[in-house]
VMD Tcl script that builds the backbone (N, CA, C; Angstrom):
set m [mol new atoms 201]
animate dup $m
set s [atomselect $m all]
$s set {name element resname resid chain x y z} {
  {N N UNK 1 A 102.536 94.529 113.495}
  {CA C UNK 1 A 102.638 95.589 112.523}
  {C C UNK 1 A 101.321 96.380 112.506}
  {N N UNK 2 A 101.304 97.974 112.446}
  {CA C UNK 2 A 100.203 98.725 112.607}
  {C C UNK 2 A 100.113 98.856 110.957}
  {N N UNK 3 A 98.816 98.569 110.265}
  {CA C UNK 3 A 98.587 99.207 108.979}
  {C C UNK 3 A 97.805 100.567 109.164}
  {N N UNK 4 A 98.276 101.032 107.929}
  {CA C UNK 4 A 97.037 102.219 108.473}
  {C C UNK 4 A 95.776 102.595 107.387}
  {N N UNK 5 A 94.807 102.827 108.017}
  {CA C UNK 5 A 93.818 102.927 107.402}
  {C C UNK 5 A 93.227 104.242 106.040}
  {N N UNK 6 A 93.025 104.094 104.800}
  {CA C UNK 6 A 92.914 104.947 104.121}
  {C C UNK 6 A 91.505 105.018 103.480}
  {N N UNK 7 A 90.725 106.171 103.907}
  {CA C UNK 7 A 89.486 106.796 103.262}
  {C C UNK 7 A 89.348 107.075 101.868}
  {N N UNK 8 A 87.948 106.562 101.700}
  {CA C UNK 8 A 87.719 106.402 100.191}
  {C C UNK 8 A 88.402 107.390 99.237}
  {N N UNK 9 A 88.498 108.619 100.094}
  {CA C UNK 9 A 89.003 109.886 98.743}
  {C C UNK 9 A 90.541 109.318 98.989}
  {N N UNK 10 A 91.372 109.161 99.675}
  {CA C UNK 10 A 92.869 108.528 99.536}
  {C C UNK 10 A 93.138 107.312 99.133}
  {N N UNK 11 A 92.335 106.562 98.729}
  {CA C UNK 11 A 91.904 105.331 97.515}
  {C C UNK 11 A 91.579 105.807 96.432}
  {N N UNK 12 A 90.944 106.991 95.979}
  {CA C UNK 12 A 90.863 107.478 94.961}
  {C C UNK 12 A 92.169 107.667 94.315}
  {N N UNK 13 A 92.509 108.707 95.242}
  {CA C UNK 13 A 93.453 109.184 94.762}
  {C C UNK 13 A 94.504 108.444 94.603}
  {N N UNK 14 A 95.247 107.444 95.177}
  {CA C UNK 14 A 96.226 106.212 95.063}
  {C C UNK 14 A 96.094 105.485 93.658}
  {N N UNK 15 A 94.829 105.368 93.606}
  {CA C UNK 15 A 94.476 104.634 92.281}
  {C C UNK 15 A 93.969 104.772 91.406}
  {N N UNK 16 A 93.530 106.113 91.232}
  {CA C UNK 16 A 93.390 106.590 90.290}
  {C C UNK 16 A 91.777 106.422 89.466}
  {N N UNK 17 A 91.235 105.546 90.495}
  {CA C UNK 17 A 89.750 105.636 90.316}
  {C C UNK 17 A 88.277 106.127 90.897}
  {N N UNK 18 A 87.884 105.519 90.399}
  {CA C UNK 18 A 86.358 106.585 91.054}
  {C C UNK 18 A 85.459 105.931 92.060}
  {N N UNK 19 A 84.854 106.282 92.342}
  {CA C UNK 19 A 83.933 105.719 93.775}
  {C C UNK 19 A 83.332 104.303 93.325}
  {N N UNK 20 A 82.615 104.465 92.112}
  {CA C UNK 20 A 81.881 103.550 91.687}
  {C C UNK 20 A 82.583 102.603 91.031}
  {N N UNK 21 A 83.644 102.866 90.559}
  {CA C UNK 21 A 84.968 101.320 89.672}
  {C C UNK 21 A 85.052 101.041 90.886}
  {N N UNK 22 A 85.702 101.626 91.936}
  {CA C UNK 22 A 86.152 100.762 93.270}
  {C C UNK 22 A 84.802 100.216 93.854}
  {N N UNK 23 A 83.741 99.989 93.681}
  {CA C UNK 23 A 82.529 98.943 94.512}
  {C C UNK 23 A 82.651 98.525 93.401}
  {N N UNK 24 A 82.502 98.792 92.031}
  {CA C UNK 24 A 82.227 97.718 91.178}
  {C C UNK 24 A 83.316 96.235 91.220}
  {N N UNK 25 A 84.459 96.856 91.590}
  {CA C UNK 25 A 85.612 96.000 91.658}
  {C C UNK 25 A 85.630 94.712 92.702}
  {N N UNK 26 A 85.292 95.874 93.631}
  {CA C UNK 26 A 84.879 95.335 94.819}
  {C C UNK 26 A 84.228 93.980 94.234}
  {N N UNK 27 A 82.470 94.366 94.349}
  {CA C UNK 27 A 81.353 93.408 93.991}
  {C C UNK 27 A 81.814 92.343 93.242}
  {N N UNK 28 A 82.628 92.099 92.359}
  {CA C UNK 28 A 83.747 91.374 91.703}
  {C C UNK 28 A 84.763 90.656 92.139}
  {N N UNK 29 A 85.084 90.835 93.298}
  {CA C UNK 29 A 86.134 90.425 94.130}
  {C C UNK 29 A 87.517 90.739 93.494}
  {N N UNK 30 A 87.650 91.695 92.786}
  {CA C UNK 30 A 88.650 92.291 92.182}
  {C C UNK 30 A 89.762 93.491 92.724}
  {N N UNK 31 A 89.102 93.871 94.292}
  {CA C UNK 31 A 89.529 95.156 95.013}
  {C C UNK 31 A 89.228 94.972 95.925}
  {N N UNK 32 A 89.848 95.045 96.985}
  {CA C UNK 32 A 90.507 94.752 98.464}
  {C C UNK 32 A 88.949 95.578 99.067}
  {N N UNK 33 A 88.049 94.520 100.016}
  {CA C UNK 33 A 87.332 95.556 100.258}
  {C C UNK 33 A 87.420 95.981 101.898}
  {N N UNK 34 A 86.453 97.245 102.227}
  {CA C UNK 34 A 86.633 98.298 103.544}
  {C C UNK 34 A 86.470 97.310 104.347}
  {N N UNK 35 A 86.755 98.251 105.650}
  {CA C UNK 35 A 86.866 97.366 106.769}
  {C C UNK 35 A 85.546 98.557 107.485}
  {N N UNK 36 A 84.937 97.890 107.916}
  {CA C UNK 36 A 84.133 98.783 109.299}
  {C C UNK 36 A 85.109 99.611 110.186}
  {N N UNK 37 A 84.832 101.031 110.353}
  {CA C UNK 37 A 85.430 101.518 111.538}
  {C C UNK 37 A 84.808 101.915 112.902}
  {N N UNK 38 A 83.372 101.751 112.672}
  {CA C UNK 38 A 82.541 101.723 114.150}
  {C C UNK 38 A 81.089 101.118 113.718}
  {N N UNK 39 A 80.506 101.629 114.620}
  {CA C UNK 39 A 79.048 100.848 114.015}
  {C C UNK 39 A 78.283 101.757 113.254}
  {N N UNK 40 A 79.129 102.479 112.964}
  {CA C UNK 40 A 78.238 103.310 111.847}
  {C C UNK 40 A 78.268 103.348 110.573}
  {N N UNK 41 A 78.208 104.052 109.522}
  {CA C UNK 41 A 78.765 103.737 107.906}
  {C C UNK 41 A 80.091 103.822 107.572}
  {N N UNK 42 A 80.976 104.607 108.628}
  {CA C UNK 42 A 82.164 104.811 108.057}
  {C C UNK 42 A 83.328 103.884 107.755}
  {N N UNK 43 A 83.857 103.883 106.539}
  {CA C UNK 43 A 84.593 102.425 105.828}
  {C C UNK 43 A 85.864 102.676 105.749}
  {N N UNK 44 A 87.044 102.029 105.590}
  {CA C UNK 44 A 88.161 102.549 105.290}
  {C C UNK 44 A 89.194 101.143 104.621}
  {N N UNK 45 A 89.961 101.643 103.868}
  {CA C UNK 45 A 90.818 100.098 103.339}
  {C C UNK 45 A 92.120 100.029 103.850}
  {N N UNK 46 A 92.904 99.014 104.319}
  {CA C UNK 46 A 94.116 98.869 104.283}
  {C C UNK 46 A 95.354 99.405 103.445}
  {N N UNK 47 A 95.977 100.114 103.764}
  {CA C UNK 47 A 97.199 100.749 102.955}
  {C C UNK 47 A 97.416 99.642 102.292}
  {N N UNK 48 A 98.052 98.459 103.048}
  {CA C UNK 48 A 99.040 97.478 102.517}
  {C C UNK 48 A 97.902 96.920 102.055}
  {N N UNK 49 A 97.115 96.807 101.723}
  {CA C UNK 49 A 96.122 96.034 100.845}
  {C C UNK 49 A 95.384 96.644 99.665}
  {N N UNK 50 A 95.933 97.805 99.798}
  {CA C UNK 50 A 95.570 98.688 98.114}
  {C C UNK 50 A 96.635 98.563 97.491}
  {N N UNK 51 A 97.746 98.876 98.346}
  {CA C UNK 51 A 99.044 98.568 97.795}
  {C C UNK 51 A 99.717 97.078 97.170}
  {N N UNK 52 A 98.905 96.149 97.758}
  {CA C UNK 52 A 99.450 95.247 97.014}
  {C C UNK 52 A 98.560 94.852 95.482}
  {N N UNK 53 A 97.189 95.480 95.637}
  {CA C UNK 53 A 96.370 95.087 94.750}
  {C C UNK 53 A 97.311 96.133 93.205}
  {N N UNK 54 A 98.008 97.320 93.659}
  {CA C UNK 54 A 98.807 98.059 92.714}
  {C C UNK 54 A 99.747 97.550 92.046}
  {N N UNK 55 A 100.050 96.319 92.678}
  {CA C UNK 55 A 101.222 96.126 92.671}
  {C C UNK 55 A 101.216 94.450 91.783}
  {N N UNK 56 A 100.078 93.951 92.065}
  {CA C UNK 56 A 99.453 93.467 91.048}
  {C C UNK 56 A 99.087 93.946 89.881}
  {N N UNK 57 A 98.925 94.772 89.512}
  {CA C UNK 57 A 98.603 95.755 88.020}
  {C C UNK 57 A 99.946 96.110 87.621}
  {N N UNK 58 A 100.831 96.579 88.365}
  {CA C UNK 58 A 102.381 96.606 87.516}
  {C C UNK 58 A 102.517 95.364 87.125}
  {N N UNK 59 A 102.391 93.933 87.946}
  {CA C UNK 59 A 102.981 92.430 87.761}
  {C C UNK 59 A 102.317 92.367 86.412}
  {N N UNK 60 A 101.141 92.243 86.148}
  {CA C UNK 60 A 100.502 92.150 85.057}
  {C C UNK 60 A 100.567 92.946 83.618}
  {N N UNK 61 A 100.841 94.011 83.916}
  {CA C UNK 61 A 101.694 94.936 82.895}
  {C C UNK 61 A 102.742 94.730 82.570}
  {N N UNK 62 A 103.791 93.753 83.332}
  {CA C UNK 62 A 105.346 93.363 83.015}
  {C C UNK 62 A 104.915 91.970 82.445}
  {N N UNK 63 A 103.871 91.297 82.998}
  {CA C UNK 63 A 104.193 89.970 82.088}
  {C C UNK 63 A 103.474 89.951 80.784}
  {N N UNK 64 A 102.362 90.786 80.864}
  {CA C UNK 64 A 102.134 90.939 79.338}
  {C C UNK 64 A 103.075 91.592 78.056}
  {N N UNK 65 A 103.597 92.366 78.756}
  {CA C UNK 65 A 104.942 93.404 78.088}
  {C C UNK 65 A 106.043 92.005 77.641}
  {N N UNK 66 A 106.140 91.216 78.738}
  {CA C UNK 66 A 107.155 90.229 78.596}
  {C C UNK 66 A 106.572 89.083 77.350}
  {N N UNK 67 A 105.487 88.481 77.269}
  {CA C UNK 67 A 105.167 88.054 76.075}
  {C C UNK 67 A 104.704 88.240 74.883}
}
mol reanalyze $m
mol bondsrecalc $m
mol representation Tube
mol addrep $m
């Protein structure tokens, strides 16, 4: 399976947060972190791995709703 790779501003935008919640999250182990894309600075995250971290925040919104 090919995932595909999404840049910090299309993580933003997916989730609705800001540069600095997503490292803070990160640093936390709370948010899926980048992957290296060469040997230089440039970072990028897994679709299916932002996506599931989303998808965790609905789960958690239904079971609190549920009790």
């Amino acid at each position: 399976m090919v995932d595909t790779f999404l840049r910090l501003e299309a993580v933003k935008r997916a989730t609705g947060l800001g540069r600095s919640t997503i490292y803070d999250l990160i640093a936390e182990k709370r948010f899926p972190r980048p992957v290296k894309l060469s040997g230089g600075r440039a970072v990028a995250w897994l679709e299916s791995e932002v996506a599931g971290w989303q998808q965790e925040r609905v789960k958690e919104r239904d079971q609190a709703a549920a009790a």
